[in-house]
C-alpha positions in Angstrom: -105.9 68.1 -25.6 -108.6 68.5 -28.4 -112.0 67.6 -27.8 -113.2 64.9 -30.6 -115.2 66.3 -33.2 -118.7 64.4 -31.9 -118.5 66.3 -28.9 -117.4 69.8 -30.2 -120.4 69.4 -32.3 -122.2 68.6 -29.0 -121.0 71.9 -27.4 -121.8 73.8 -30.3 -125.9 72.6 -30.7 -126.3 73.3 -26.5 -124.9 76.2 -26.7 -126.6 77.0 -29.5 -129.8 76.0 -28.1 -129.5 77.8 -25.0 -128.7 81.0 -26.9 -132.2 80.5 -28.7 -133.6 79.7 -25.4 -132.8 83.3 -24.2 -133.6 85.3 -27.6 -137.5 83.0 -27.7 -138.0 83.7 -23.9 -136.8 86.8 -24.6 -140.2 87.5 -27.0 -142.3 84.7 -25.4 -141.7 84.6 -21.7 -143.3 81.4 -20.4 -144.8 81.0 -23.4 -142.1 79.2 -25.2 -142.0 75.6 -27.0 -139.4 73.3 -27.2 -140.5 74.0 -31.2 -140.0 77.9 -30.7 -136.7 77.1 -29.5 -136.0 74.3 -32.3 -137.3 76.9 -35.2 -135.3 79.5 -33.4 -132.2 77.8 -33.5 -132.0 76.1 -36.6 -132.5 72.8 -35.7 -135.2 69.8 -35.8 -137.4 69.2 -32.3 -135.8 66.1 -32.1 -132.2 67.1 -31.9 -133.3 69.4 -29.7 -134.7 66.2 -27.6 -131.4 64.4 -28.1 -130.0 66.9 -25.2 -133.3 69.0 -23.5 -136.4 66.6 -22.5 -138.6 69.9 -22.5 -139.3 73.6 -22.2 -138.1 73.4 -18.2 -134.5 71.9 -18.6 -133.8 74.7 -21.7 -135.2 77.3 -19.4 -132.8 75.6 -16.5 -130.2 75.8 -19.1 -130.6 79.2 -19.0 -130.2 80.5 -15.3 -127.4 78.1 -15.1 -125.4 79.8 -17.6 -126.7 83.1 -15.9 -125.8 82.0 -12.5 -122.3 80.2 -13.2 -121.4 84.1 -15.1 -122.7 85.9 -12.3 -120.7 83.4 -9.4 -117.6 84.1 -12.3 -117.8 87.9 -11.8 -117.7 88.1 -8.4 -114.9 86.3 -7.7 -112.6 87.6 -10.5 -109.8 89.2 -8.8 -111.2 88.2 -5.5 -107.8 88.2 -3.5 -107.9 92.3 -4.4 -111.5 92.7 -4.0 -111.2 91.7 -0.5 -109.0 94.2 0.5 -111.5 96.3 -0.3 -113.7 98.7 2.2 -117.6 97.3 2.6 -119.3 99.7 0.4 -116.8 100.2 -2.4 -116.3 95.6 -2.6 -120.2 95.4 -2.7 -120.4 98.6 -5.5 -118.2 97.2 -7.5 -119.7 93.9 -7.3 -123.5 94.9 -7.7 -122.8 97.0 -10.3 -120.8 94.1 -12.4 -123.4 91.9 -11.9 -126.0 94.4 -12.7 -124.2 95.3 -16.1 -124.0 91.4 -17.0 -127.9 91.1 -16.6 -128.9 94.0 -17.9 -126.8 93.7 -21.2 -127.9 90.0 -21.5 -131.2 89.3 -23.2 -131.9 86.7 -21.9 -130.7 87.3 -18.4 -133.1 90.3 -18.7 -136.2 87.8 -19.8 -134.9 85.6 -16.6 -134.9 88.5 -14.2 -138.9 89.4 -15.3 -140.1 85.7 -14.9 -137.5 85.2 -11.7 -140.6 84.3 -9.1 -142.2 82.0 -12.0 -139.6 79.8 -13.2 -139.1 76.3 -11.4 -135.1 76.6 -11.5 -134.2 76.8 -7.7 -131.6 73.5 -8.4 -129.7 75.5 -11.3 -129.4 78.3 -8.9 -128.1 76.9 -5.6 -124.5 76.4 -6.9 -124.1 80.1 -7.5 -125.9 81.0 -4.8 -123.6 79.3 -2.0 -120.8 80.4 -4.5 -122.0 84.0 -3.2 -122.6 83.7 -0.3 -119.1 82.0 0.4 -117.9 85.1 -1.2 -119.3 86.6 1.3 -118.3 84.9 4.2 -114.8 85.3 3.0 -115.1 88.7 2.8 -116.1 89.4 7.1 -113.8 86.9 7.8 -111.2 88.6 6.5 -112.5 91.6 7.7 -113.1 90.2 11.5 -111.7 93.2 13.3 -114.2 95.6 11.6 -117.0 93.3 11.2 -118.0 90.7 13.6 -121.8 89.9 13.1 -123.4 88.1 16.3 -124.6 85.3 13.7 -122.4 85.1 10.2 -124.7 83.0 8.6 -127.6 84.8 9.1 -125.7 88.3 8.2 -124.8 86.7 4.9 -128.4 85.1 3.9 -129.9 88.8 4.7 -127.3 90.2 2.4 -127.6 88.3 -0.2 -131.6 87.7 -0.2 -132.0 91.5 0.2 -129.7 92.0 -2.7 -131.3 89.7 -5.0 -134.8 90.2 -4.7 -134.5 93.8 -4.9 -132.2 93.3 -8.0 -134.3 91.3 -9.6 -137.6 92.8 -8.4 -136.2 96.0 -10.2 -135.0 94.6 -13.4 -138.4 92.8 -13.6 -140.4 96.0 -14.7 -141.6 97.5 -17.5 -140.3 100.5 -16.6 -138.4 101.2 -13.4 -139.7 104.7 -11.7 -135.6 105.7 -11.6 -132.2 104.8 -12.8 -130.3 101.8 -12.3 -127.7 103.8 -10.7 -129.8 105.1 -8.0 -130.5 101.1 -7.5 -126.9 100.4 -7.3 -126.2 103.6 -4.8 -129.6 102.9 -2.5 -128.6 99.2 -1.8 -124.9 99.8 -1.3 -125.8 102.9 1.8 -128.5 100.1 3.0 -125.8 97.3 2.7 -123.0 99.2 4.1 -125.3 100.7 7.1 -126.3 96.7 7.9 -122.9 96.0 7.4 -122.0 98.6 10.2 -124.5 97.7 12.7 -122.7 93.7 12.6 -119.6 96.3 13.2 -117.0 95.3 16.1 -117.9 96.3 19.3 
């Protein structure tokens, strides 16, 4: 069923609005104005109003795209990712999510200000998307891996992996490759992942 035109049009200025977001923070960092973002995009500051209050909800616009892509990766083909072994699912999901970010302006610009934006609400959906993955992933695995507390296993897994992630992509200029990022945490994952192993 089509969408009325009203709303297309609707779609069209928030998306095109968050795009802006990305490309002014991009320049900017925290810096930004709703009428940066307004100039940058085309539009007047009050359309702009008509669907972002301020500089905070365009900014939570933006990790909430970034997060919903991110939860979107990881569980593409997630029946087959499964069936992977530990190290090779997590590599091939680090690395996919690294790729998205780092080829993403404005998931780049959100991955330097990570520990200074106030967007912890537009985060949590993705973040128990993850972490569900996760789960899913030693349950179906019990026989190999039977951590003495699953929630806590996950929550190190995932917090380790994120701050490290976005700790890395967050400088200027990292002292090595993003590879050698993707290798280190997938041996430290796996190792973790070995000593939840079955007894």
């Amino acid at each position: 069923m089509r969408k009325p035109p009203q709303q297309q049009r609707s779609q069209f200025l928030v998306k095109n609005l968050i795009e802006a977001t990305a490309r002014v923070f991009d320049r900017r960092g925290l810096h930004l104005t709703t009428r940066d973002v307004a100039e940058e995009a085309g539009v007047s500051v009050g359309s702009l109003y008509q669907y972002f209050k301020n500089k905070d909800e365009l900014l939570a616009a933006l990790v909430s795209q970034m997060s919903t892509d991110v939860a979107l990766v990881v569980t593409r083909n997630l029946p087959q990712r499964l069936a992977l072994d530990y190290p090779t699912f997590y590599k091939t999901c680090l690395t996919e999510i690294v790729a998205l970010v780092s080829e993403n302006l404005g998931y780049r610009a959100v991955a330097r200000h990570w520990h200074e934006l106030r967007t912890a609400q537009a985060v949590q959906a993705a973040e128990q998307q993850l972490m569900e993955v996760a789960r899913q992933y030693m349950l179906h695995h019990h026989d190999e891996y039977r951590p003495r507390d699953l929630q806590v296993s996950v929550f190190i897994a995932y917090n380790s992996t994120v701050y490290t992630v976005m700790q890395y992509l967050s400088l200027p200029h990292p002292p090595f490759g993003i590879d050698r990022l993707v290798e280190e945490l997938t041996e430290m994952m796996s190792a973790y992942m070995a000593r939840s192993g079955a007894p």
